[in-house]
C-alpha positions, 0 to 999 in steps of 0.5 A: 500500500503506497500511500500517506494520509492526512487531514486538514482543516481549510482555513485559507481561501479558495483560490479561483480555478479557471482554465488557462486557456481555450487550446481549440481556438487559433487567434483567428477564430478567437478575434471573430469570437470576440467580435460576435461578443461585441455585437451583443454587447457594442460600445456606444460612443458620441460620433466624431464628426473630425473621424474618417469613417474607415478609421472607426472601430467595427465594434462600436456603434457612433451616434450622433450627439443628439440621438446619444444624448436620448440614449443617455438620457433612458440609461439615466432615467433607468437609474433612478434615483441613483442620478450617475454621474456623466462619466458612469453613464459614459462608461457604461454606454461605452463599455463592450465584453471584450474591454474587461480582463475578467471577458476571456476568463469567463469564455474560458470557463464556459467553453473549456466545457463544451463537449469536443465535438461543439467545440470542433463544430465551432472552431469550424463556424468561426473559421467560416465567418473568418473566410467565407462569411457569405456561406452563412450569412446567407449573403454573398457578403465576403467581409469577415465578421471583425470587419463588418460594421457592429450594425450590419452585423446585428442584422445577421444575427437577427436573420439567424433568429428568424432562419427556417433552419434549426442550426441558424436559430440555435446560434443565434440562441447560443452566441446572443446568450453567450455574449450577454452572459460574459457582459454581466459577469465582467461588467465593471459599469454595471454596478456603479450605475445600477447601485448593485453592491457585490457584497450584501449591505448586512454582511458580516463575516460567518464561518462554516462547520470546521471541516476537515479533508482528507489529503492523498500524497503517493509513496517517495518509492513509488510515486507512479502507484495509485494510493489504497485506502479502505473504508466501510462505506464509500458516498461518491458525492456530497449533494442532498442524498449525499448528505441525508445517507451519511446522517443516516449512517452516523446517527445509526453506527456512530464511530464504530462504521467508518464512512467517507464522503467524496466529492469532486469540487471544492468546499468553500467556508461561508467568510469566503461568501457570497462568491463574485459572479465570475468566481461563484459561477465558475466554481460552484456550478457544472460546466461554468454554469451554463450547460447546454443539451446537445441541440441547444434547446435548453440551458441547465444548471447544475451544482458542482461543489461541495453540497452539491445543489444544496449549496447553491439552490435557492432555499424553497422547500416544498413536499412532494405532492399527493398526485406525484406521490400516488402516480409513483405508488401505485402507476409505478407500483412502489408502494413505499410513496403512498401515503402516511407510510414510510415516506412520510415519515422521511419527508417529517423527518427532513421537514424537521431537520432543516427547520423548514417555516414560511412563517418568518417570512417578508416576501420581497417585491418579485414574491409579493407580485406573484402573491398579490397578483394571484389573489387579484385573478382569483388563482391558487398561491402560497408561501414557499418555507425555507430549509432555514431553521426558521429564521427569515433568510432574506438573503438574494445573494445565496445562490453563490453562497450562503453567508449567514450559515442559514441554509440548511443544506448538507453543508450546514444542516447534515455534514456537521452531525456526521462529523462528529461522529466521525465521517470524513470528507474528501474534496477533489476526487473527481470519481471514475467507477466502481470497483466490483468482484463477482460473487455468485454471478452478481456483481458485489460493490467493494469501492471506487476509483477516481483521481484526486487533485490537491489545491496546488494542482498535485493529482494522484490515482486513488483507490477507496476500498469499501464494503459498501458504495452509494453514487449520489453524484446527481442525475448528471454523473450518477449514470456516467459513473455507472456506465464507467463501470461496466453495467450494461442495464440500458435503463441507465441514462434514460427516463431524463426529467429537467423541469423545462422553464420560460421566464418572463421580465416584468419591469415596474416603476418603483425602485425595487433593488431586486436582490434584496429579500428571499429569491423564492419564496412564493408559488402559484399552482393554479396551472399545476394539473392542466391534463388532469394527470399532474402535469402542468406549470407552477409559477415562481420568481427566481433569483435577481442575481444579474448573472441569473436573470439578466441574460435571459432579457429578450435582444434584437440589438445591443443598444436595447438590451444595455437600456434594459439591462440599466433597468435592472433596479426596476426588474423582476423576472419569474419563472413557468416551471413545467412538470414534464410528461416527457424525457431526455436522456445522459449519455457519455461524450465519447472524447470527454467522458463528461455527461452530455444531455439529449432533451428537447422540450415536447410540444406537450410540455412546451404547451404548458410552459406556454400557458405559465408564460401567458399567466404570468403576463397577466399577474404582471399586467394587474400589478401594474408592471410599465413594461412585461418582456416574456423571453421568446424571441420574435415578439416585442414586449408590452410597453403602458403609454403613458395617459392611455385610456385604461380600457383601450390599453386593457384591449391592446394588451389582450391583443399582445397576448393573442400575438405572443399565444399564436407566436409561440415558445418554439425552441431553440431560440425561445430559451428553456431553462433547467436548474431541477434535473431527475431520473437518470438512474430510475426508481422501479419495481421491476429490473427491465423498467428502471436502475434501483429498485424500491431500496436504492439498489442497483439492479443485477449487483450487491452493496451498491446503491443510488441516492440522489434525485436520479433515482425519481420515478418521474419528475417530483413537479417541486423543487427536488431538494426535499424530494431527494433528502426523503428518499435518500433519507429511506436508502440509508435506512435500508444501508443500515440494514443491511450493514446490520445484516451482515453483522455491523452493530448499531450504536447503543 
């Protein structure tokens, strides 16, 4: 065995880990990506009347003093009351993706992740618009892109959003997504002129639980040898199902069972947040923060850090409801989700654990939006609890971080018990497989193997040894992990539920600040059941981090999305979050090995999402919001005109629902949004139907379980995180078991 162990504490903070460079692109490719960022986001400027038009720069668009003037003017109003100075308004108007250091950073971190065959097929369109710009430009233009006027080229990107073509319209999607989200993220005019502060106005410094991780360093005499270790219990993962396993473990065996949680991302202590956009998107999610399935329909969000989802979720916990409940128990014929028996019990459990209360709750101006409107149209909402110990949590930063410690997820509500007990925890293990011996023709788990990589970049094969292994890497790695390791069961992968989402802005002419308060702490069900089989659409507000809403504002030009975006005090943006009927699949990148995601939202489910999309507009309209702009583009928003007769704007803004109804949300360049993945690794009562069976285990082996949102039967039609915690909650039950059952003893 060749290998030295050690613990230690984290007390330095986490340096920023972000790809040095995009190796696929040549400087060619690079300055024709650049030039599309610049043509989202283009620089403003005054026009120069002594300036020869050739000497102009390509990215910018000059206008003349008195139309510069009325632009300066909106951005100003837009402001309000903040009155920026001339010189924060020029900043801003000027400023352009590719000015800021933090612009080629933020591409890195996206695009290092992009699967290798998008990467090849865009390093082939930039190369393309470098060269022979005509072929797809539909044009017999032969200007490369940098060379083109910024407005000339707007024009080219809007024909790709009306193109015929799936491909045209999915880049128009891709590249205007891309570019505004590297905008907001490098920005440094944004928070000067919209008062947006970085760091909350109450923060204060608040430490985590003192974790403790395990360090690997190979042997002096061999250092090319993988390091061994063992251990009884093996939980690859540290997400929700993660988190309630190892409790579940510790509170029943104590010391006497030795348990270690690993983790591929990195554990940030609670001083260190909430993370900068840029650090905290780049670090604590998958893929950068923006993943999108193979077609470019949807973009999903994933946790990628220690805590998993429950690190950087929005704190709304909602119990499983009753219709999801009896379709799994009894369509589904796991008879454990029926009511008042065992699940329960978890859910109670779970509920009690993470003080989950609504009761404390001030509902900010998005939520009270939502809840107001709902009452005024006569449909059903309510307030959302929060896993928070019951205290107020009216943080709108802690989706990069919870500074307060509230949020009761693995890392401050089930991580602390379990390590007092004795679990340990292991960052940096980007897990593989499985390990398996045979045993009477059934595959018996007896550990894993992964890589481990230090803060300082040391990496080194590691080999856990252990009796029994739990995969609760997420829906988006459990089935990766499992197809690594050798099982053949092709139910793995499939039966992908994502929740598709719309969302739409409302702009008001208050002075909202939209960060401050609770992200989500409303819901309207109304809409919940609309083919009377529990599927449909529920209606949330969801965070006002710029980074999260903001490039989801609709673009037809670079000018009109920085006026919008300049609203951004005024903004409130929501959410139709559809319980899909309909599945996707993982599977494997064949270069990579990471997970890549066939979904494209149905007609079925889109329909739904559609009708959430025109509710929300009307809620939007009866409270009073000046401008609604849906996120599907091809329509324009509505905008109220000052002294209009209220009768006619009623019938004019029923005749803009009829068009944006007609016109549709057809993806791929209406964006769907996912941050609720599901069902990769199904839940079933019989082998050739699902992954594990009614216990968590895998189908066809031994000592191997699954416990995290995977194992769903279908789509939970909630926000999964107290879902996921019940189940997982109920397969480290049955671990136990069969810990016991094998002669381990239970504590005292």
């Amino acid at each position: 065995m060749a290998t030295t162990i050690e613990t230690a504490p984290l007390s330095a903070p986490v340096a920023v880990a972000l790809p040095e460079a995009l190796e696929f692109l040549g400087e060619s490719q690079w300055k024709v990506l650049v030039a599309l960022m610049d043509t989202v986001v283009p620089a403003v400027r005054i026009q120069d009347s002594t300036q020869n038009s050739k000497d102009q720069d390509p990215s910018t668009i000059y206008l003349p003093s008195g139309d510069y003037s009325e632009t300066a003017i909106k951005v100003r109003n837009a402001a309000t009351p903040l009155d920026p100075s001339s010189e924060v308004l020029e900043a801003y108007l000027a400023e352009r993706p590719s000015d800021s250091p933090l612009f080629a950073q933020v591409l890195k971190s996206v695009l290092s992740n992009v699967p290798p065959s998008k990467q090849r097929e865009l390093r082939i369109l930039l190369s393309i618009l470098n060269t022979r710009p005509g072929s797809l430009l539909l044009t017999s233009h032969a200007t490369p892109i940098p060379s083109i006027p910024v407005a000339d080229r707007v024009k080219i990107l809007n024909s790709w959003r009306a193109s015929p073509l799936w491909a045209l319209r999915s880049l128009f999607k891709s590249i205007t997504t891309l570019g505004k989200m590297a905008h907001i993220r490098s920005s440094t005019a944004f928070s000067p002129l919209t008062g947006f502060p970085a760091i909350p106005s109450s923060w204060i410094s608040s430490s985590s639980y003192p974790f403790e991780f395990v360090q690997f360093h190979p042997s002096p005499s061999n250092p090319t040898a993988p390091v061994e270790i063992s251990t009884d219990v093996a939980i690859l993962g540290s997400g929700c199902g993660a988190g309630a396993v190892a409790n579940r473990l510790a509170a029943e065996f104590g010391s006497s069972l030795n348990v270690l949680v690993l983790e591929k991302g990195r554990h940030f202590d609670a001083r260190h947040f909430p993370l900068s956009q840029t650090a905290g998107l780049s670090n604590m999610f998958e893929g950068g923060g923006a993943i999108e399935t193979d077609d470019g329909s949807m973009t999903v969000t994933a946790g990628a850090c220690f805590g998993g989802g429950g690190t950087v979720n929005w704190s709304a916990s909602l119990q499983t409801q009753d219709f999801v409940r009896n379709e799994w128990a009894k369509e589904r014929n796991l008879p454990f989700f029926g009511e008042g028996g065992e699940f329960q019990k978890c859910l109670d459990k779970v509920w009690e654990k993470m003080g989950c209360n609504g009761e404390a709750l001030t509902p900010n101006h998005g939520n009270r939006v939502l809840l107001e409107g709902a009452e005024q149209l006569g449909y059903q909402a309510k307030r959302v609890p929060q896993n928070c110990r019951g205290e107020k949590h009216d943080c709108g930063y802690c989706t990069l971080g919870c500074w307060k410690g509230e949020k009761m997820g693995p890392v401050n509500g089930w991580f602390p018990e379990a390590a007092k007990e004795g679990v340990k925890f292991v960052e940096g293990f980007k897990g593989e497989r499985v390990l398996f011996e045979q045993k009477k023709g059934k595959k018996v788990a007896r550990g894993v193997e992964g890589v481990w990589t230090s803060r300082e970049g040391e990496s080194v094969k590691v080999v856990v040894r252990a009796k029994k292994v739990v995969v609760s890497c997420g829906t988006l790695w459990s089935p990766v992990i499992l197809m690594n390791s050798g099982l053949k069961n092709p139910q793995i992968g499939k039966n992908l539920y994502l929740h598709p989402t719309n969302i739409v802005h409302g702009f008001f002419d208050e002075d909202i600040q939209p960060w401050e308060g609770g992200s989500l702490t409303s819901v309207v069900s109304s809409f919940e059941n609309l083919d009377k089989k529990g599927h449909g659409v529920k209606l949330e507000a969801m965070s006002m981090m710029p980074s999260f809403c903001l490039p989801f504002l609709p673009w037809s030009s670079g000018t009109d999305f920085k006026l919008l975006a300049a609203n951004y005090r005024h903004l409130n943006s929501f959410i139709a979050i559809c319980r899909d009927r309909d599945t996707g699949y993982i599977h494997r990148d064949p270069t990579s090995g990471r997970p890549r995601i066939a979904y494209t939202p149905s007609d079925f489910d889109r329909a739904h999402n559609l009708r959430g999309i025109l509710e929300l507009c009307r809620i939007l309209y009866a409270r009073g919001a000046r401008e609604i702009h849906p996120a599907v583009a091809g329509i324009d928003g509505f905008v109220r005109r000052e002294g209009k007769d209220a009768e006619k704007e009623k019938k004019d803004f029923e005749k803009w629902l009829g068009k944006l109804k007609a016109h549709g949300n057809k993806p791929p360049a209406t964006p769907f949004a996912s941050a609720h993945q599901m069902g990769s690794c199904r839940m079933s009562a019989k082998a050739k139907e699902g992954v594990v069976d009614s216990r968590g285990q895998v189908w066809g082996t031994e000592g191997l379980y699954v416990a995290d949102a995977s194992v769903f039967p279908s789509a939970s039609g909630v926000n999964p995180m107290v879902t996921t915690m019940a189940i997982a909650d109920w397969i480290g039950k049955g671990v136990c078991e069969d810990l016991r059952g094998e002669g381990v003893a239970a504590r005292l």
